[in-house]
N, CA, C and O of each residue as an XYZ file, in Angstrom:
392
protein
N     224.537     -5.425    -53.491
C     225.314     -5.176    -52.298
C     226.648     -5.895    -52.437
O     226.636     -7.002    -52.975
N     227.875     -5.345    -51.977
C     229.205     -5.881    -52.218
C     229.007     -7.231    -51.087
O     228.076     -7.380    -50.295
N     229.695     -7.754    -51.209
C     229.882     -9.217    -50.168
C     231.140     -9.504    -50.554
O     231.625     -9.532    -51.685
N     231.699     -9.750    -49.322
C     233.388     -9.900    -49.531
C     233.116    -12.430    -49.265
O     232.494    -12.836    -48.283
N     233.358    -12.844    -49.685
C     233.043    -14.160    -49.472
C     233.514    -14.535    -48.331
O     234.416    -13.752    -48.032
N     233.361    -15.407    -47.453
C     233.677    -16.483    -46.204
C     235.185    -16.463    -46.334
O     235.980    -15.831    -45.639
N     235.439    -17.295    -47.384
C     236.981    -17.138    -47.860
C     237.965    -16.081    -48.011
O     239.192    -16.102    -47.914
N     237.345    -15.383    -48.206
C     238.061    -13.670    -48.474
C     238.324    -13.674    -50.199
O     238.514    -12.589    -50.749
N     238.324    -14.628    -50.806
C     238.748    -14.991    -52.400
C     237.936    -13.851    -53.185
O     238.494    -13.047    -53.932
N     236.424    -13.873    -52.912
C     235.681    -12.828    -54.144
C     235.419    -11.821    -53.322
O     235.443    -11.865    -52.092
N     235.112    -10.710    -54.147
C     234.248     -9.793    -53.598
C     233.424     -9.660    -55.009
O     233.824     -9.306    -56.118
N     231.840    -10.166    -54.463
C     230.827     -9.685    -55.573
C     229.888     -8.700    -54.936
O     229.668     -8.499    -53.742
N     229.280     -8.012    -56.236
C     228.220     -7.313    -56.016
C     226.734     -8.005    -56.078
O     226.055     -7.769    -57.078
N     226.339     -8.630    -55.316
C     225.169     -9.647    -55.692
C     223.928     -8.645    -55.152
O     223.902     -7.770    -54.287
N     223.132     -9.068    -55.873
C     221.818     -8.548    -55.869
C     220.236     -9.461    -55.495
O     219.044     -9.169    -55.588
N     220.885    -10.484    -55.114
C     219.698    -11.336    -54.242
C     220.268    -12.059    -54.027
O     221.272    -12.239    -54.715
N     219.899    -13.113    -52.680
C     220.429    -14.252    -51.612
C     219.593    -15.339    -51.559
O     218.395    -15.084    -51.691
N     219.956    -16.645    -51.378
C     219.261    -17.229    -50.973
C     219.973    -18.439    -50.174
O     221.141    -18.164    -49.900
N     219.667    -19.362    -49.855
C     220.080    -20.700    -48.890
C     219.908    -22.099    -49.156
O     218.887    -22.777    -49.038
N     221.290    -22.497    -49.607
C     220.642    -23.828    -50.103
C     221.110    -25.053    -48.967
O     222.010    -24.964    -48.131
N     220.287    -26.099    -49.200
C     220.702    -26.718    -48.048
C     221.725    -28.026    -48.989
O     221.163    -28.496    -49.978
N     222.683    -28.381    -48.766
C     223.506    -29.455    -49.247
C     223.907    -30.448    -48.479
O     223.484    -30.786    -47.373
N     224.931    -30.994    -49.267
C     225.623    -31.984    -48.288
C     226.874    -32.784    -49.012
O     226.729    -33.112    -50.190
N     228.007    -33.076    -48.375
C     228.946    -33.356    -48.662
C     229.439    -35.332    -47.893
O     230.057    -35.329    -46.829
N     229.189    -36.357    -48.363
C     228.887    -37.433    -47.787
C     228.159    -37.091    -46.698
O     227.058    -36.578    -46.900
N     228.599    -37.296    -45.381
C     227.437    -37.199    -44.604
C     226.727    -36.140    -43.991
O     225.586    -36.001    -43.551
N     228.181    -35.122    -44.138
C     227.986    -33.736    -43.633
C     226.821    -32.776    -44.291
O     226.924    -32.533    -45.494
N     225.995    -32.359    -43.737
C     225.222    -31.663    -44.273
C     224.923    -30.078    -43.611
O     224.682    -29.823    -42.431
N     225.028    -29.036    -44.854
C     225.304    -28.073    -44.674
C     224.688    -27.147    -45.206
O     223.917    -27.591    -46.057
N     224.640    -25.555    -45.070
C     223.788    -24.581    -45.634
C     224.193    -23.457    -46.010
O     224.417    -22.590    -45.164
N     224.389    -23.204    -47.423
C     224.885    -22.391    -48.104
C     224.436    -20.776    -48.400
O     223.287    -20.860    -48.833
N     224.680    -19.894    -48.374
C     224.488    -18.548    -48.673
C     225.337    -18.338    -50.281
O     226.532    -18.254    -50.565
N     223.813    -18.299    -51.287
C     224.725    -17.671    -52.272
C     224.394    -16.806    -52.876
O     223.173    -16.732    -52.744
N     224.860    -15.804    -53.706
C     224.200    -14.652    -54.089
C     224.436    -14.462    -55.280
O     225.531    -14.835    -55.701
N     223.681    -13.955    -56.005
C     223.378    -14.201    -57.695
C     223.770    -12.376    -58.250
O     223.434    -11.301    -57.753
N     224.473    -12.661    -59.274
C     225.171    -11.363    -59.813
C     225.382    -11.660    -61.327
O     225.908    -12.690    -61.750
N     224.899    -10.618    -62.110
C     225.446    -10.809    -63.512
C     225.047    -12.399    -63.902
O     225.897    -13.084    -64.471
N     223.640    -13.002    -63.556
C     223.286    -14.079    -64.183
C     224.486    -15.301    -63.542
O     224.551    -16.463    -63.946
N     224.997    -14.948    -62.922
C     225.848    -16.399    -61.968
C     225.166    -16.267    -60.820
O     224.361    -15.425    -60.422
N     225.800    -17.611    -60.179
C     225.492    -17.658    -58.718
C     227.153    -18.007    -57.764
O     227.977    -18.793    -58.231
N     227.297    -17.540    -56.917
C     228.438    -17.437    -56.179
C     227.820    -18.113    -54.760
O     226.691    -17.773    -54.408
N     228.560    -19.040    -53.990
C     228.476    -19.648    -53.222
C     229.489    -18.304    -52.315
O     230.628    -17.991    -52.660
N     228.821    -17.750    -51.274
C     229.371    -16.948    -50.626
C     229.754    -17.373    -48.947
O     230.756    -16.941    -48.378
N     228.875    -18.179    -48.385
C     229.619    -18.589    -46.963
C     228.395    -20.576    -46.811
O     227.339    -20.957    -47.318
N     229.086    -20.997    -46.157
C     228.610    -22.203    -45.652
C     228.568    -22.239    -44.087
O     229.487    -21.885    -43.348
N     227.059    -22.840    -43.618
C     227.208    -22.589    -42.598
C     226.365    -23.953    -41.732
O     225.365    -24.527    -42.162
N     226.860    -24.163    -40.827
C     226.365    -26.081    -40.055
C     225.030    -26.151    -40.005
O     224.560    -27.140    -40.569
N     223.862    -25.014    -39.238
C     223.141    -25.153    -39.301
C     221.966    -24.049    -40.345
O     222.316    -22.951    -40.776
N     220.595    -24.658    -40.575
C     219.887    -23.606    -41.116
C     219.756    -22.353    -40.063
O     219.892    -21.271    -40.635
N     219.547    -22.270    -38.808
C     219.428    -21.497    -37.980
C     220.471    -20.398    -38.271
O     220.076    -19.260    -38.524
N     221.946    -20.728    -38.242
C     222.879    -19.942    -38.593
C     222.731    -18.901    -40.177
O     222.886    -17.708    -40.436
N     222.465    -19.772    -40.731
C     222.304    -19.121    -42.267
C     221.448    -18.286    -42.307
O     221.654    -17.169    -42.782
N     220.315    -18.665    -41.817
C     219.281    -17.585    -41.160
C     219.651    -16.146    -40.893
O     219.325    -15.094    -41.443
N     220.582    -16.490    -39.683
C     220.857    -15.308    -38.996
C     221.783    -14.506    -39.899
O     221.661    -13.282    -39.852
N     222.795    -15.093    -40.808
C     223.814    -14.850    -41.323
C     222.934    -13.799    -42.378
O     223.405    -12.681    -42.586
N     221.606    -14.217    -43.049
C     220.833    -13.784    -44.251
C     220.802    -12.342    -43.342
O     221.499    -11.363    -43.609
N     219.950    -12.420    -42.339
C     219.110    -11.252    -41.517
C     220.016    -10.323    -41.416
O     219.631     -9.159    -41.529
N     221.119    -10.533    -41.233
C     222.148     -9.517    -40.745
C     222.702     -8.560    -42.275
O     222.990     -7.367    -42.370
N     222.691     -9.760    -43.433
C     222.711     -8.696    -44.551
C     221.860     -8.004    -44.954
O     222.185     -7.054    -45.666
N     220.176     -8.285    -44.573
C     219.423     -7.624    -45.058
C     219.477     -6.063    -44.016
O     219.320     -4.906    -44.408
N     219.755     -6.563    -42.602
C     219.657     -5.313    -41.682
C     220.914     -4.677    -42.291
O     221.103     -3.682    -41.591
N     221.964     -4.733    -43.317
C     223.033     -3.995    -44.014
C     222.688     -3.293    -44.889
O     223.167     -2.184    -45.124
N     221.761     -3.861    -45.528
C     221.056     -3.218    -47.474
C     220.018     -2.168    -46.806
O     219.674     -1.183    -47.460
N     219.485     -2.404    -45.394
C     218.285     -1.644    -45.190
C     218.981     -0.417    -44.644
O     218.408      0.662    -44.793
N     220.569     -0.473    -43.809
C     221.033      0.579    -43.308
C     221.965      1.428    -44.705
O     222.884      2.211    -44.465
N     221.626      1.172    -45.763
C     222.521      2.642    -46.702
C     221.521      3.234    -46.840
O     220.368      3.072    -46.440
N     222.201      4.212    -47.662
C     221.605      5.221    -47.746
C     222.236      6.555    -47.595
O     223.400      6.700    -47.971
N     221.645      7.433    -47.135
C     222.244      8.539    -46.958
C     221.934      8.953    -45.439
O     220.967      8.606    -44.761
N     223.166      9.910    -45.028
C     222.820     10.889    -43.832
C     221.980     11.833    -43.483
O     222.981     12.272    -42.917
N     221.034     12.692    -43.219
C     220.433     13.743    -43.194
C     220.755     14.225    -42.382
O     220.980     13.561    -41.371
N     220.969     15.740    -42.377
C     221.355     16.644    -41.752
C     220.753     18.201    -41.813
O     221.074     18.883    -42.785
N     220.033     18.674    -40.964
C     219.322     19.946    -40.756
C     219.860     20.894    -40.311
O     220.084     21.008    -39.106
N     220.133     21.638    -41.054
C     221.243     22.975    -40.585
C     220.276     24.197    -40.766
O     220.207     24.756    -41.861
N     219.588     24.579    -39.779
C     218.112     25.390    -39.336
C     218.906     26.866    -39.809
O     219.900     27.391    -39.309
N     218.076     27.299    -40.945
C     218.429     28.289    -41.267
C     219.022     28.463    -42.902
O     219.038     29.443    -43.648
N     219.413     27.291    -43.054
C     220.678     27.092    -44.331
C     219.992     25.618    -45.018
O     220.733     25.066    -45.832
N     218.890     25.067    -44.803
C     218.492     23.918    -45.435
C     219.054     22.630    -44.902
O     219.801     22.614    -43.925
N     218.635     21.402    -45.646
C     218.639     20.161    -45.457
C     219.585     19.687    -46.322
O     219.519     20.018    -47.506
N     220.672     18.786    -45.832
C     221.887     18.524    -46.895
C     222.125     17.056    -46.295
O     222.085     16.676    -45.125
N     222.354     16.441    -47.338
C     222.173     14.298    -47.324
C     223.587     14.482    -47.663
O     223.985     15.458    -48.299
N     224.519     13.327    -47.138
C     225.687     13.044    -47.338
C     225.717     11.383    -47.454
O     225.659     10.835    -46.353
N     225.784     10.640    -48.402
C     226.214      9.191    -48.728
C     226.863      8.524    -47.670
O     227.823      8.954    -47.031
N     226.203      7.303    -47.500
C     227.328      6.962    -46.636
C     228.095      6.296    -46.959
O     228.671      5.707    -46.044
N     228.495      6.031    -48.198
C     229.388      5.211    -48.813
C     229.159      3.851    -48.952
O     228.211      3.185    -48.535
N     230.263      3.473    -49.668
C     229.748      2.091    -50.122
C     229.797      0.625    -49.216
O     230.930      0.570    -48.739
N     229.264     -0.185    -48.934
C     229.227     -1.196    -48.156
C     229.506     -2.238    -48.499
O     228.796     -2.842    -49.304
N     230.571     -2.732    -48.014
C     231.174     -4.092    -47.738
C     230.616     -5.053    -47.034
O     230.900     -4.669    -45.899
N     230.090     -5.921    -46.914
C     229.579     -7.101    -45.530
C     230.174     -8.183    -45.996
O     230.142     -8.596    -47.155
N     230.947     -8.830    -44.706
C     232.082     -9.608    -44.665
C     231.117    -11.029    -44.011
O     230.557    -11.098    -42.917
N     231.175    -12.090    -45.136
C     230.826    -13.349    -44.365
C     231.307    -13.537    -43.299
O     232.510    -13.304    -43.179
N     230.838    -13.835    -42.591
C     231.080    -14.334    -41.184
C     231.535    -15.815    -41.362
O     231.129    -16.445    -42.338
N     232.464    -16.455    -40.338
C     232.883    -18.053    -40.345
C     231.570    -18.335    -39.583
O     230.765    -17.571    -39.050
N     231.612    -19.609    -39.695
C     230.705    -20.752    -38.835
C     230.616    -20.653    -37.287
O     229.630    -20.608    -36.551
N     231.759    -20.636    -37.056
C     231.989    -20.479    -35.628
C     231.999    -19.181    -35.054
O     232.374    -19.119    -33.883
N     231.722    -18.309    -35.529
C     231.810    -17.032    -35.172
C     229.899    -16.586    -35.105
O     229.477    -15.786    -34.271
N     229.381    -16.977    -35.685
C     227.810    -16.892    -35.920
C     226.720    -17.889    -34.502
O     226.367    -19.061    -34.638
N     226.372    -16.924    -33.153
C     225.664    -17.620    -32.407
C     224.116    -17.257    -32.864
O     223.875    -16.203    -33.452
N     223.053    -18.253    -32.534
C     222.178    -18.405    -32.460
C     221.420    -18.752    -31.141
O     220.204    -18.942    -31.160
């Protein structure tokens, strides 16, 4: 799935997610990163696990919505139209309620 980063800097195609929890002296924080081509890309940071959470759920409810259109034209058959390709834009910290 494309992911445009927190930063706006990458856009990767990563193919699995996960959440790491870190910390920077005292600050401690929770990372979304997504693994592509044998790297791992740190894609958004976020204050709490709760957030990252939500931040994960919302890409998976993205990967689960492609696909294609269906369309029944009674008489003339069944014809699928792509829905094109998908972008999902990290969200900031502050923008993500729980």
């Amino acid at each position: 799935m494309w992911i445009r980063t927190q930063n706006k800097y990458i856009l990767a195609n990563a193919n699995s997610f996960r959440i790491c929890k870190d910390s920077i002296d005292d600050w401690v924080y929770y990372a979304i990163n997504g693994h592509y081509d044998r790297y791992e890309q740190e894609l958004g940071i976020y204050s709490t696990k709760e957030k990252a959470l939500k931040v994960l759920d919302e890409i998976q409810d993205a990967i689960e919505d492609t696909g294609f259109y269906r369309i029944d034209n009674i008489g003339h058959g069944t014809y699928a139209f792509s829905k094109g390709v998908l972008v999902y834009q990290m969200p900031q910290d502050e923008d993500v309620e729980v």
